[in-house]
C-alpha positions as CSV (number, residue, x, y, z in Angstrom):
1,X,59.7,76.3,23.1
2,X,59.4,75.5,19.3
3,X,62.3,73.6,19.2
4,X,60.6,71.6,22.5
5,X,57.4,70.9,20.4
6,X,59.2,69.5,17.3
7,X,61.6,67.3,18.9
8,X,58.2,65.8,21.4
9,X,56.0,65.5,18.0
10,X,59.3,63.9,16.2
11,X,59.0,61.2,18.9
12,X,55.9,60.8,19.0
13,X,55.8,59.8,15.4
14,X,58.5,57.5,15.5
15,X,57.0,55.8,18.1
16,X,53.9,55.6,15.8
17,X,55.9,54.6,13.1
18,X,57.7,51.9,14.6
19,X,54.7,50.7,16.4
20,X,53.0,50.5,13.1
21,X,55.7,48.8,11.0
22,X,56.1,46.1,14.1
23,X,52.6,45.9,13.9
24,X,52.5,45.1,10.7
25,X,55.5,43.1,10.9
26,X,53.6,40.1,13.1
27,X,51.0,38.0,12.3
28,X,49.5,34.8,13.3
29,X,49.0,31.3,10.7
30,X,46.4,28.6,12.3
31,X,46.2,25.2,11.3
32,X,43.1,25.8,9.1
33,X,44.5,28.2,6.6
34,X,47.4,28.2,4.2
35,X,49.6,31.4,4.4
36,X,51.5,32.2,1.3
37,X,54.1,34.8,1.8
38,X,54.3,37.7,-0.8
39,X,57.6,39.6,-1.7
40,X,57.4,43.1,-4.3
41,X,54.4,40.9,-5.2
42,X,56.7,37.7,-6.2
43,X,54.7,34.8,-4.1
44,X,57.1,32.4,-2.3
45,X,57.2,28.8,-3.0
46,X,57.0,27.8,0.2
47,X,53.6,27.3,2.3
48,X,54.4,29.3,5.7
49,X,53.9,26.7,8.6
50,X,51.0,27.6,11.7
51,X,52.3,29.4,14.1
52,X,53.8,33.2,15.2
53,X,55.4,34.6,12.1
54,X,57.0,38.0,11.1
55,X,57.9,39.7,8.1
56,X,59.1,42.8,6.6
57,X,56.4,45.8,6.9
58,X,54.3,46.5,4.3
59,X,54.7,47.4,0.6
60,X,57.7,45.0,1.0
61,X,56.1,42.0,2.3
62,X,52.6,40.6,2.4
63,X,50.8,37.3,3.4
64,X,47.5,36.1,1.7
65,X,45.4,33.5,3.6
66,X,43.1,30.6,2.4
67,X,41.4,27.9,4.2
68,X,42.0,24.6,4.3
69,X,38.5,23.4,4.5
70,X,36.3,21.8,1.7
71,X,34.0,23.9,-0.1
72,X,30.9,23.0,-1.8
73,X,29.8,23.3,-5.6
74,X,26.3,22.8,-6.4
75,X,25.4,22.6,-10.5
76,X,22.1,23.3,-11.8
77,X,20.5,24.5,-8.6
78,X,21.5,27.0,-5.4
79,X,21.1,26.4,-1.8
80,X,19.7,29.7,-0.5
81,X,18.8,31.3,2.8
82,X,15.2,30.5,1.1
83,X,15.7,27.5,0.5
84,X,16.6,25.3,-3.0
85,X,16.3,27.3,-5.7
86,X,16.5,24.9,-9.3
87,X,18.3,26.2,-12.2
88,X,16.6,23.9,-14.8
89,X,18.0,25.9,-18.2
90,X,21.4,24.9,-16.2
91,X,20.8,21.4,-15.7
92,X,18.8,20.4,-18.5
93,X,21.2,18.3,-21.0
94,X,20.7,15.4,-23.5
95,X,21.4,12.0,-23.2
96,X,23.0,9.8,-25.4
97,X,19.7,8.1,-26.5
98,X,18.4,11.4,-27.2
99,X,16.6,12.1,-23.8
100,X,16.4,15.3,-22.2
101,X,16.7,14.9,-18.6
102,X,17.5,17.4,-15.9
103,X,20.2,16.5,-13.9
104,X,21.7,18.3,-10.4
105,X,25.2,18.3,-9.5
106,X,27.4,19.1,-6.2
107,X,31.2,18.9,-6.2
108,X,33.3,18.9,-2.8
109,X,36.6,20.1,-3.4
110,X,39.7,22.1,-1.3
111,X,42.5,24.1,-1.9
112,X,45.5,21.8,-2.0
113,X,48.3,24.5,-4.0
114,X,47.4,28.6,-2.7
115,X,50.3,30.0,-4.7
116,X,48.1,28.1,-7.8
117,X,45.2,28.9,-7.0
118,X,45.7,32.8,-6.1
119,X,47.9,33.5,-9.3
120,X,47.8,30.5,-12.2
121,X,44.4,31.8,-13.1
122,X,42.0,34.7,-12.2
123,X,39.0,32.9,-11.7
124,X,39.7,29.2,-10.5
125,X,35.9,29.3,-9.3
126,X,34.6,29.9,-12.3
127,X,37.0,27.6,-14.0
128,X,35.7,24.7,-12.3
129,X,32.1,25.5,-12.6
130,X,32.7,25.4,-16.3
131,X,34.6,21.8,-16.0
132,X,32.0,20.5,-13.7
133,X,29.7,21.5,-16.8
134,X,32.1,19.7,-19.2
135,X,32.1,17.4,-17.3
136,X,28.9,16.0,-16.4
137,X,27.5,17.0,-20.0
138,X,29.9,14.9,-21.3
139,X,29.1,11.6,-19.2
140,X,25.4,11.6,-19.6
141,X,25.6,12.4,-23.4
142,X,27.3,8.8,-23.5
143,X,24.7,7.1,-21.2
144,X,21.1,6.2,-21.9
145,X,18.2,7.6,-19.8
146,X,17.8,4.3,-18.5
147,X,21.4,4.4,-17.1
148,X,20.6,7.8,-15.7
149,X,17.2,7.2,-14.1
150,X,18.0,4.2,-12.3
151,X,20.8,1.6,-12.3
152,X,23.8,3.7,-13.7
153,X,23.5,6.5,-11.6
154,X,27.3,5.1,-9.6
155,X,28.7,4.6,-12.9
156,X,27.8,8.3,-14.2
157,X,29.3,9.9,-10.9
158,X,32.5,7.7,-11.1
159,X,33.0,8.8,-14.5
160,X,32.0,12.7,-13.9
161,X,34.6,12.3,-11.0
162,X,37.4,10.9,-13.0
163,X,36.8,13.7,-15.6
164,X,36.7,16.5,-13.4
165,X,39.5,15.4,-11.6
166,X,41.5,15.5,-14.5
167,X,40.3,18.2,-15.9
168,X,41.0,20.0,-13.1
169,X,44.5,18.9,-13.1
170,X,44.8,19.6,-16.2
171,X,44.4,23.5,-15.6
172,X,46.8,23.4,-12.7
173,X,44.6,25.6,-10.5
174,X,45.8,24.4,-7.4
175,X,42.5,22.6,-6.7
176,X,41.5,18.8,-5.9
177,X,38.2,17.1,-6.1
178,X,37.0,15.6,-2.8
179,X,34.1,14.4,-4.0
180,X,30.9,14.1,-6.6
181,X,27.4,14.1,-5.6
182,X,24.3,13.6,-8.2
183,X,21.9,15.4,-6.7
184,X,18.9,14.6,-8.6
185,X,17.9,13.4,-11.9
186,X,14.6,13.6,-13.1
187,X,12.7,14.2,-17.0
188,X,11.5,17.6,-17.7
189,X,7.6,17.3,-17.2
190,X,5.5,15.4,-15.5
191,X,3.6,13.2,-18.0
192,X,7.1,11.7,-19.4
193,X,8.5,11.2,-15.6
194,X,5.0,9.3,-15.1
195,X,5.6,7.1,-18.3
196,X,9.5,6.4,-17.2
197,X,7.9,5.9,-13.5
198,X,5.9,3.0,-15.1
199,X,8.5,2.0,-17.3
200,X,10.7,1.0,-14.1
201,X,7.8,0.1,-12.1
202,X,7.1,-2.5,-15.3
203,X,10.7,-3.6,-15.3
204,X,11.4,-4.3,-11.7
205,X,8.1,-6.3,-11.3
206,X,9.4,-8.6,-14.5
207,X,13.2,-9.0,-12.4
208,X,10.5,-9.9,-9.7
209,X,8.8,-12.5,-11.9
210,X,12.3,-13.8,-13.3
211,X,13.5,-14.2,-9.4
212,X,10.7,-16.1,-8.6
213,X,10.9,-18.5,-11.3
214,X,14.4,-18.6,-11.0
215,X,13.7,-20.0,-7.0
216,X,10.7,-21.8,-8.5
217,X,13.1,-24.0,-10.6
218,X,15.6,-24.5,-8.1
219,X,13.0,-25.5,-5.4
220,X,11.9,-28.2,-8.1
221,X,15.4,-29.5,-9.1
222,X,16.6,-30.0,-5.4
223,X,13.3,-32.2,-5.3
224,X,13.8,-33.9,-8.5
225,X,17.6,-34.7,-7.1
226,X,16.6,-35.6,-3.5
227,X,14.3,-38.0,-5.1
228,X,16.5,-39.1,-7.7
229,X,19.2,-40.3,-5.2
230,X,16.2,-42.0,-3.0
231,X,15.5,-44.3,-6.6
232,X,19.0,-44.6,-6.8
233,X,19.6,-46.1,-3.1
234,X,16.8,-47.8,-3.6
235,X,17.9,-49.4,-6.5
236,X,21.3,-49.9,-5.4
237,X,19.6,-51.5,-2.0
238,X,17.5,-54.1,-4.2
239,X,20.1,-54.9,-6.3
240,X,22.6,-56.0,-3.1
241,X,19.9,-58.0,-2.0
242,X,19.4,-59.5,-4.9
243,X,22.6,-60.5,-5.3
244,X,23.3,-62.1,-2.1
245,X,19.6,-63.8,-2.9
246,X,21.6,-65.4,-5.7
247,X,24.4,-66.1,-4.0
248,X,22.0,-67.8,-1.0
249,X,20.5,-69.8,-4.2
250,X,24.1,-71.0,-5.7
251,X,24.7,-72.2,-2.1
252,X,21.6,-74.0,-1.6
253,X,22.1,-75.4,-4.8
254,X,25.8,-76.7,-4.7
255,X,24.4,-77.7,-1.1
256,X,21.1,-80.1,-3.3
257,X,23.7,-81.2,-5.8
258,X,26.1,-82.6,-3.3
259,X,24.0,-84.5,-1.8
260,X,21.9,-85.6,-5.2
261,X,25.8,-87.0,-5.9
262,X,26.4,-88.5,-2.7
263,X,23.1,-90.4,-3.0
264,X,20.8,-89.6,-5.9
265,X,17.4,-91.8,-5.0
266,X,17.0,-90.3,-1.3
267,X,17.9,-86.8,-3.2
268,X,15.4,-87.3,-5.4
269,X,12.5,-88.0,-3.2
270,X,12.9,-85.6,-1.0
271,X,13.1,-83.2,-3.6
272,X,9.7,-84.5,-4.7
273,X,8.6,-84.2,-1.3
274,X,9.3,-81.0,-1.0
275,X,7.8,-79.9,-4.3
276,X,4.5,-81.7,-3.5
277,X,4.3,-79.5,-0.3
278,X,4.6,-76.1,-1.7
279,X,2.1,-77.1,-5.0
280,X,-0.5,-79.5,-1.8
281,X,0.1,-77.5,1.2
282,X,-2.2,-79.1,3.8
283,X,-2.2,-82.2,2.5
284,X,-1.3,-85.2,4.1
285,X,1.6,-87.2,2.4
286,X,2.2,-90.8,2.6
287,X,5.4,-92.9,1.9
288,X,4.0,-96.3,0.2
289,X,5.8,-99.6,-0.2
290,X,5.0,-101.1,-2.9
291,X,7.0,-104.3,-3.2
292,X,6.2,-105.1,0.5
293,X,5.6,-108.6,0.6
294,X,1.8,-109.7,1.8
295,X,-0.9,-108.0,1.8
296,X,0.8,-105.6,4.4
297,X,1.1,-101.9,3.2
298,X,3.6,-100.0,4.8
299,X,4.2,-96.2,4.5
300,X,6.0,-93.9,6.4
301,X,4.2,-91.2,8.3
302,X,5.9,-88.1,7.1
303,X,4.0,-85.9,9.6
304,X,4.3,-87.3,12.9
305,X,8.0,-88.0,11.6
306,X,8.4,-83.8,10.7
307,X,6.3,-83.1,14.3
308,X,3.2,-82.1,12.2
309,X,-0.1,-82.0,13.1
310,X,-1.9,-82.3,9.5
């Protein structure tokens, strides 16, 4: 009967037993997690694909998950369950103008090496809190407040990303920077904030002024050159009219001079004719003979001659 019992509980364990180390011996990888495969604690260099996988039972082999997704780093505040709680002795840093500002900081980053990440450092959170510090601290101590308050707020998160990111490339922690986010900047108490809020206010109303000056002046040089080219093809008009004026002149001319050479005493009078006309208009003109013979005078009526009725 004892013999019965020992041989039923032997059985019964290895059935445990191998049901255990099978157990153990499965597991499952998804597409959302690395897997990184650990033998007599020695991590393998290879990222274990999604998918069914086995492995020897435990102590002899392991397999330590992380997640693929991006994780969020947030720098001189922290999004609670309550809501946004600031960390100003955190954020508060000087400028390179000697300005103490307060400035808020989120960093986007993923896993992208899990054997570097779980065993190149013990604290690769921690590590990049302290670069994003570095970081950022660095950046604004080279810009002015102005930069930071307004305008060259895209060239201070460029430059924090560049020197994160190679920071944390630097410390081979198996980490990459998705992306920077600059929160919010702002001075440390009201009555300054108030004076830099007028400050801007001042200095966006005079890039106001300047713009409308600016389209003040062109508005007033497209006139000035719309009525520029008018004088000039006016001019330019006058002067072809002129011209052929002259040339009408020369013709008539050559035209009087022809005939003055072809017969010089007709020319002649009717020149004087003519002139009398335009100096007497209205006046009647008479043609006289004066060596007719007899006491005869004999003219020549010009009028009834040119159809007139004067």
């Amino acid at each position: 009967m004892m013999k019965r019992v020992w041989v039923s509980f032997s059985v019964i364990a290895a059935c445990l037993l191998g049901g255990l180390l099978i157990f153990s011996s499965i597991y499952t990888v998804d597409q959302t997690e690395y897997a990184v495969l650990i033998t007599f604690g020695e991590p393998s260099a290879d990222i274990i694909s999604p998918g069914l996988r086995f492995k020897l039972p435990y102590p002899i082999q392991q397999v330590r998950k992380l997640s693929r997704e991006t994780f969020s780093l947030t720098f001189g505040y922290e999004d609670t369950q309550n809501g946004i709680v600031s960390h100003d002795n955190e954020a508060k840093m000087i400028t390179g103008d000697e300005n103490i500002i307060l400035a808020d900081l989120e960093v986007q980053w993923r896993v992208v090496d899990p054997v570097a990440y779980l065993y190149h450092t013990e604290n690769p959170i921690n590590i990049l809190y302290n670069a994003t510090s570095a970081s950022l601290r660095g950046v604004i101590g080279s810009s002015t407040v102005d930069d930071a308050l307004t305008d060259g707020r895209a060239r201070i998160i460029n430059d924090v990303r560049e020197n994160l990111s190679q920071l944390v490339e630097n410390y081979d922690i198996g980490i990459s920077i998705v992306n920077v986010n600059l929160q919010d900047v702002d001075l440390p108490n009201e009555e300054v904030s108030n004076a830099f809020k007028k400050v801007t206010s001042a200095r966006e109303e005079r890039v106001t002024k300047i713009n409308e000056a600016t389209r003040y002046k062109n508005e007033k040089l497209n006139t000035a050159e719309g009525q520029k080219e008018a004088v000039i093809s006016k001019a330019e008009g006058q002067k072809v009219e002129r011209i052929e004026a002259a040339r009408g002149n020369v013709a008539t001319f050559n035209a009087l001079y022809s005939g003055y050479v072809n017969n010089k005493n007709i020319t002649r009078e009717r020149l004087m004719i003519e002139a009398l006309e335009q100096v007497l208009p209205g006046v009647k003109l008479y043609i006289m003979d004066e060596g007719a013979s007899g006491n005869t005078v004999k003219y020549l009526p010009i009028e009834a001659a040119k159809g007139g009725n004067n």
